[in-house]
ZASE-14833 format. One record per residue (C-alpha): x, y, z. Coordinates in steps of 0.25 Angstrom, whole numbers, always signed. Example, Ala and Ser with C-alpha at 12.3 -4.5 7.8 and 13.67 -1.06 7.14 Angstrom:
<atoms>
+-------+-------+-------+
!  east ! north !    up !
+-------+-------+-------+
!   +49 !   -18 !   +31 !
!   +55 !    -4 !   +29 !
+-------+-------+-------+
</atoms>
This chain:
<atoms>
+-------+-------+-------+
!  east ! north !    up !
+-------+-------+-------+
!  +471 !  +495 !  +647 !
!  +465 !  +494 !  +633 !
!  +464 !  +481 !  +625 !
!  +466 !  +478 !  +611 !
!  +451 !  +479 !  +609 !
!  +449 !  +493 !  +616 !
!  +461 !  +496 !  +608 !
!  +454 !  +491 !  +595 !
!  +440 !  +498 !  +598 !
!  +450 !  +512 !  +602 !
!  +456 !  +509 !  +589 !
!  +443 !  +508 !  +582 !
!  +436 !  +520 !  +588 !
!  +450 !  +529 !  +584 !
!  +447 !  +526 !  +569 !
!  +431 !  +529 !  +570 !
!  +434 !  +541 !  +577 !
!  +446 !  +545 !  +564 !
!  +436 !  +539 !  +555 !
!  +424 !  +547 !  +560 !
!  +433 !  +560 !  +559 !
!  +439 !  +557 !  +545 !
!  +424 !  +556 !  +540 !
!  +421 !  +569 !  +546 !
!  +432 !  +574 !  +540 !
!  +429 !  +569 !  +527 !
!  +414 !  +576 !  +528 !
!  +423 !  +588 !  +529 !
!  +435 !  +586 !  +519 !
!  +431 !  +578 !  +508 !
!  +447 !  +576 !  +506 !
!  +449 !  +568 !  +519 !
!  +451 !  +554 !  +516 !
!  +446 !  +543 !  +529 !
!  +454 !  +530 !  +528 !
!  +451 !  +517 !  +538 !
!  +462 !  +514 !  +547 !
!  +472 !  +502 !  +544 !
!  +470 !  +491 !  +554 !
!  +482 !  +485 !  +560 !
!  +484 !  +470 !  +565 !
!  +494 !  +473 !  +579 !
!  +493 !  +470 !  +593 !
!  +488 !  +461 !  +602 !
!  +479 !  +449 !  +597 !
!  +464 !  +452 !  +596 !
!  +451 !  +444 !  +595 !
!  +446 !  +445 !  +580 !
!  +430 !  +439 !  +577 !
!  +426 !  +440 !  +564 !
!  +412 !  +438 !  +561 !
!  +407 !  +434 !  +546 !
!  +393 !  +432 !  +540 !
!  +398 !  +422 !  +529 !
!  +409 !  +414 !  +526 !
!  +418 !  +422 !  +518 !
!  +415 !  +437 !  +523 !
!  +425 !  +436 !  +533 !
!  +436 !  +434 !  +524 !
!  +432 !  +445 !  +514 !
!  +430 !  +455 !  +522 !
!  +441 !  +453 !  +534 !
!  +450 !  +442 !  +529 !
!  +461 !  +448 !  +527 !
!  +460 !  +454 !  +541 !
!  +458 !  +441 !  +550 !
!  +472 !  +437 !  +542 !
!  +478 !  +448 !  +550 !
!  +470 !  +449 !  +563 !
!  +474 !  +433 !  +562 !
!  +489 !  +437 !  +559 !
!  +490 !  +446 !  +570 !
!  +488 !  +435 !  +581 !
!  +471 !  +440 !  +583 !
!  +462 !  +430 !  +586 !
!  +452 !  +429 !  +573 !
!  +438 !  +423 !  +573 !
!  +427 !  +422 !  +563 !
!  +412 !  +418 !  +563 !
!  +405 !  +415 !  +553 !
!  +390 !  +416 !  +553 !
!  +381 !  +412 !  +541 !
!  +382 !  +397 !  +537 !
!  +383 !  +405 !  +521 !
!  +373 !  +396 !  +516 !
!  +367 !  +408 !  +506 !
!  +383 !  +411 !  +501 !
!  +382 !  +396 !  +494 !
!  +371 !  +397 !  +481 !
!  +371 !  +382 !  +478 !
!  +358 !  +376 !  +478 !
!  +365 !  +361 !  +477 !
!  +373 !  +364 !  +489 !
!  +367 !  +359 !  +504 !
!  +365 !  +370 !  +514 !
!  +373 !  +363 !  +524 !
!  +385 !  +361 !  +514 !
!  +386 !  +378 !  +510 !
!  +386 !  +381 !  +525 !
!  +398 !  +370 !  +525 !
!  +405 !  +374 !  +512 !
!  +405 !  +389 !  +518 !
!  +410 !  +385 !  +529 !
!  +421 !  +377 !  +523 !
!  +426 !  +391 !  +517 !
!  +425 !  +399 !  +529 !
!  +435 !  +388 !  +536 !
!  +443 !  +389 !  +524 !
!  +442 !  +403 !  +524 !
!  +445 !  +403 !  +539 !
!  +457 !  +394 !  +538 !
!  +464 !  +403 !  +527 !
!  +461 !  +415 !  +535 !
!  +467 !  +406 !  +548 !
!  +456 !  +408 !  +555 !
!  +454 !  +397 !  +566 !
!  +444 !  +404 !  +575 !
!  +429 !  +404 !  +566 !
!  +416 !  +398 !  +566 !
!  +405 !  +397 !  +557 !
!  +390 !  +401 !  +563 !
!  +382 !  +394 !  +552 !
!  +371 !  +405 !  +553 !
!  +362 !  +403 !  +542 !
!  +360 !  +414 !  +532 !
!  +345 !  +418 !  +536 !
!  +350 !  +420 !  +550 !
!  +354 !  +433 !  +544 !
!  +343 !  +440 !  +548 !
!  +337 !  +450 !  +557 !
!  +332 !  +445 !  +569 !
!  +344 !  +436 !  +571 !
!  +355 !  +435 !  +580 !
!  +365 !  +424 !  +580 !
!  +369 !  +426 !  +596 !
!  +379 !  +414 !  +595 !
!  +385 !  +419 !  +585 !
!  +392 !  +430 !  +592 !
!  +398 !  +421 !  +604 !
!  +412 !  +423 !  +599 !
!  +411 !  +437 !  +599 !
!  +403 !  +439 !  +614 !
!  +413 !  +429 !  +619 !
!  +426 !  +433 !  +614 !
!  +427 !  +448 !  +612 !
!  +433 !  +449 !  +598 !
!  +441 !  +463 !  +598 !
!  +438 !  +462 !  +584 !
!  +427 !  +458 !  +577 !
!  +424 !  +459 !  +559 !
!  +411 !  +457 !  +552 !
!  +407 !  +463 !  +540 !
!  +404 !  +477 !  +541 !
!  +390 !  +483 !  +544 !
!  +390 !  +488 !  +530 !
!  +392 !  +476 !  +524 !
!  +383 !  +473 !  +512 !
!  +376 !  +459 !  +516 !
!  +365 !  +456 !  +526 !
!  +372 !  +445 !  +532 !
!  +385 !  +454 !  +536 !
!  +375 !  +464 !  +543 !
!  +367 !  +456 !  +550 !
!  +380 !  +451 !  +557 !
!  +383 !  +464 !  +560 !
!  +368 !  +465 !  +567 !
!  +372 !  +454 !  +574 !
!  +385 !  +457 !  +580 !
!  +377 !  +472 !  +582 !
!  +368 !  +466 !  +591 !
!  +380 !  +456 !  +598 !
!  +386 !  +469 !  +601 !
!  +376 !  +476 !  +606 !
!  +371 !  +463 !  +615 !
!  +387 !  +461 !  +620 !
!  +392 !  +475 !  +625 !
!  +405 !  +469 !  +629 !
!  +408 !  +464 !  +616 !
!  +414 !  +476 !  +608 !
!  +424 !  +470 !  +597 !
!  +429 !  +481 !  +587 !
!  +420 !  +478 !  +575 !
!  +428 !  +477 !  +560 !
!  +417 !  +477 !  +549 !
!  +422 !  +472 !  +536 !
!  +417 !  +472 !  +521 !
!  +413 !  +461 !  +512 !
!  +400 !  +466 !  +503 !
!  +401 !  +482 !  +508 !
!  +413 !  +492 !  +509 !
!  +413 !  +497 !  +523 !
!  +416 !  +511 !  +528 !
!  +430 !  +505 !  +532 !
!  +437 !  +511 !  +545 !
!  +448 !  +500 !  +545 !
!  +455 !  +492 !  +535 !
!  +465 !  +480 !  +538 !
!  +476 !  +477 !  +527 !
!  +475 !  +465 !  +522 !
!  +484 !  +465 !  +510 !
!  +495 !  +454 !  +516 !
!  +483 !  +446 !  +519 !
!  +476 !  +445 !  +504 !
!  +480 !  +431 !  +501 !
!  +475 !  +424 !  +513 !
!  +463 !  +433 !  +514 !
!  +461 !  +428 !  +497 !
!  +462 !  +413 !  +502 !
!  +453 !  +414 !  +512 !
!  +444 !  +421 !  +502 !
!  +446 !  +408 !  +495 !
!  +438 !  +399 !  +503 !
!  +426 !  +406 !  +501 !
!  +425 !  +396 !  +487 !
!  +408 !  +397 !  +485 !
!  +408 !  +412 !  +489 !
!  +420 !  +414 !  +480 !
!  +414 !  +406 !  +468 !
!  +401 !  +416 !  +466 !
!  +409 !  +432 !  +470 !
!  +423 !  +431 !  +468 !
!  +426 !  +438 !  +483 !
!  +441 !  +440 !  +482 !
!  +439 !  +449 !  +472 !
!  +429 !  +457 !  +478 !
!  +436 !  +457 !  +489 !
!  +450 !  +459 !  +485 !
!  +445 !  +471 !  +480 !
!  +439 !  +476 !  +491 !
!  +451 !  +475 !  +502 !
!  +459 !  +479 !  +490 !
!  +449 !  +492 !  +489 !
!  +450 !  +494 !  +506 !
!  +469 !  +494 !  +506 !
!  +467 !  +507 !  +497 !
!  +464 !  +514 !  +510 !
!  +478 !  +510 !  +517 !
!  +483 !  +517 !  +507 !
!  +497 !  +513 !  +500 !
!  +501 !  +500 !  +491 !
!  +503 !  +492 !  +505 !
!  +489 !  +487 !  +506 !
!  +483 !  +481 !  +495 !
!  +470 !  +474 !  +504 !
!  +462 !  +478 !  +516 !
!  +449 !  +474 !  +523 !
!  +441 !  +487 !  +529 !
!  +432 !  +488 !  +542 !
!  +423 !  +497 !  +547 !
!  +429 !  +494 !  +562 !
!  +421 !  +499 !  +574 !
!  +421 !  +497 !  +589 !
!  +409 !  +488 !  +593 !
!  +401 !  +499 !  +598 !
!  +402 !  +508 !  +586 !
!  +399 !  +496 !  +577 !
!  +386 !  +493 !  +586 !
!  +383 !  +507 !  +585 !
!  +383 !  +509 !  +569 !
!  +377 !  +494 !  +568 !
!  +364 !  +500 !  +575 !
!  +363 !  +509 !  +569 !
!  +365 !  +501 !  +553 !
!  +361 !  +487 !  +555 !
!  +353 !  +486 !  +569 !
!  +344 !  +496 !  +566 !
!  +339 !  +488 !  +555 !
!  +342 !  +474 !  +560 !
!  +335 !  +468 !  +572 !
!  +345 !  +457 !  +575 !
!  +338 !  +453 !  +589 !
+-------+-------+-------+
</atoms>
């Protein structure tokens, strides 16, 4: 019998597959329109991981969707990886003290979100780099088999965000029995979306989590920029219904391993 993940990988592979045909369709009939698919929050509890380079990325690009995997009864974690010492421009400030005032925000941000499940990796900026791989770092995810798993997308504009992705490439290609259905999000970059989660009853908790993030908040003022984004992505469900909505490029594990070869690995050596 099939579980929730085999359903959720099936599901996944059904919408590549309309997706796929759509485009080829549009190559054909300039007047086709492709949408992504809605995402829908039902059935048995599922094992979510979230994994986010800096403290705050998680809650821009997925925050209003943890709200309803966690409102669903789903299991929610999140790991976070660099100790954002570079997201802090304050010569007078102590190394040690930036690391522990992002920190602070990302539990704050954690705690709005209601988020109890998350731990903070500490792995320094330069760390970030070819030749590295945090092996430690991916415990939760070899041990526990998320049926889930969010990072930002492998388009994203920022070298941090895809050298996660070279990481979690080469996890999944060392770990053939881990196999979570991968949801990339979008912070600096649009993505080729193929699923959107509506997200317009959850804005408000989703704004007070963004709210944490004071020093990151204090140089770009995010809300807007992202208010205007998942405002941009509910134009695609169409209607007045949905005023917000986060988008994903969602892919089963081994479709995700085999685009990330061919985008990121090839020009990354992560061994």
């Amino acid at each position: 019998m099939i579980g929730v993940h085999g359903l959720l990988e099936r599901l996944a592979l059904r919408t590549l597959r309309l997706r796929a045909s759509q485009i080829a369709e549009l190559a054909r009939n300039p007047l086709v329109t492709v949408y992504p698919r809605e995402l829908t929050f039902e059935g048995p509890p599922i094992r979510v991981l979230l994994l986010t380079p800096h403290a705050d990325d998680e809650t821009f690009g997925a925050g209003g969707t943890l709200l309803r995997h966690l409102d669903k009864g789903d299991q929610v974690e999140v790991l976070l990886f660099s100790d954002n010492v570079m997201s802090i421009d304050d010569d007078a400030m102590r190394e040690e003290r930036k690391i522990e005032h992002r920190e602070e925000e990302f539990a704050c941000a954690m705690a709005r979100l209601g988020i109890e499940r998350w731990a903070a990796l500490r792995i320094g900026n330069r760390e970030f780099r070819q030749g590295v791989h945090p092996d430690s770092a991916f415990t939760s995810l070899i041990e526990n088999h998320p049926d889930v798993l969010y990072l930002p997308s492998l388009f994203d504009n920022h070298h941090d965000h895809r050298m996660l992705n070279a990481w979690l490439l080469r996890t999944l290609q060392e770990h053939r029995d881990v196999r979570p259905l991968i949801r990339g999000f979008e912070v600096w970059s649009p993505l080729p979306a193929t699923a959107v989660a509506d997200i317009t009853a959850w804005i408000d908790r989703k704004h007070e989590a963004i709210r944490c993030y004071e020093s990151q908040n204090a140089a770009i003022d995010y809300r807007h920029h992202i208010d205007g984004l998942n405002a941009y992505r509910a134009m695609t469900l169409g209607g007045k219904r949905a005023r917000y909505a986060e988008a994903f490029l969602e892919l089963p594990a081994d479709l995700y391993l085999e685009l990330g070869k061919s985008f990121i690995l090839s020009y990354i050596d992560v061994c």
